[in-house]
C-alpha positions, -999 to 999 in steps of 0.1 A, spaced: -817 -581 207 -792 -557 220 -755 -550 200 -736 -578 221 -762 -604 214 -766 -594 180 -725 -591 169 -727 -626 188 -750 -638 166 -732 -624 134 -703 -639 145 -717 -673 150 -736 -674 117 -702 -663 100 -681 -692 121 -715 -722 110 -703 -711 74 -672 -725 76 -681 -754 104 -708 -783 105 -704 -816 116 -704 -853 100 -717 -885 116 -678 -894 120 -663 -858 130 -697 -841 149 -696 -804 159 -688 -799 195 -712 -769 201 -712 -747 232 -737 -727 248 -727 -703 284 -753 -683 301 -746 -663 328 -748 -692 354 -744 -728 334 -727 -742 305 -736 -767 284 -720 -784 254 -734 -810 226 -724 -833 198 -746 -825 168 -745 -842 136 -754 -815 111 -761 -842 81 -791 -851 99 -798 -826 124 -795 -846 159 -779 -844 191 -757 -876 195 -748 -863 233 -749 -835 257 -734 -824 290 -738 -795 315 -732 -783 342 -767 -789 356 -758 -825 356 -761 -839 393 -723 -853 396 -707 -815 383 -738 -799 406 -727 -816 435 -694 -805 436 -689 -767 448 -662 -757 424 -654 -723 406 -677 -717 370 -643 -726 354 -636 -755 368 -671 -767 364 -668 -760 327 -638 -781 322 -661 -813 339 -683 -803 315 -657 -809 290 -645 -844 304 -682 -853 304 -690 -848 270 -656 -863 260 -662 -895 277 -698 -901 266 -681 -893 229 -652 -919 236 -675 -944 245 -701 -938 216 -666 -946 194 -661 -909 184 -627 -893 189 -624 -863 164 -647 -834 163 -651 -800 157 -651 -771 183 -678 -744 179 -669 -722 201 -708 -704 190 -692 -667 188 -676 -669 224 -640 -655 227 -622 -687 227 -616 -676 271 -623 -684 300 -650 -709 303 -655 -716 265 -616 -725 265 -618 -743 300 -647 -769 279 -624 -773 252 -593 -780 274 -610 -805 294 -627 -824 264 -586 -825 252 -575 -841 283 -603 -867 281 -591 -881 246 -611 -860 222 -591 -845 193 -597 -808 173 
């Protein structure tokens, strides 16, 4: 690994101290590469995904939009599959991001779709 992978890492084992989700408030965890960005709902009591979203999905594919603005779908996708699973509080990892740009964009859009954090 090199430095800004590994003070990444740091950063996100210091913020999964603090952070871990229930079965009523799951994490929000979000992964960016350089190209995609992908966010989940984990339950951290028993170590499952309750649902996912990307930005590989075929409906935010489709549309020929900025990274940003692709990232904020993302965010409105994983809030409405959470809204209709019955979940509307969570907890943001932001996974040792700067909470900018696309990280913030997910976050902001899962807001506007009725999730609260």
């Amino acid at each position: 690994m090199n430095n800004k992978t590994s003070a990444r890492q740091k950063i996100r084992y210091r913020i999964r101290k603090k952070i871990g989700g229930t079965t009523a408030t799951p994490r929000l965890s979000v992964f960016r590469s350089n190209t995609d960005i992908y966010a989940q709902l984990i339950d951290d009591t028993t170590g499952t995904t309750i649902a996912a979203a990307s930005s590989k999905q075929k409906d935010i594919t489709a549309q020929k939009a900025p990274k940003i603005n692709k990232s904020k779908m993302v965010g409105e996708a994983i809030a409405r599959k959470a809204v209709e699973l019955g979940i509307t509080k969570v907890v943001f990892d932001r996974s040792g991001y700067i909470y900018h740009g696309r990280v913030k964009a997910v976050a902001e859009g899962a807001r506007e779709a009725g999730l609260v954090f």
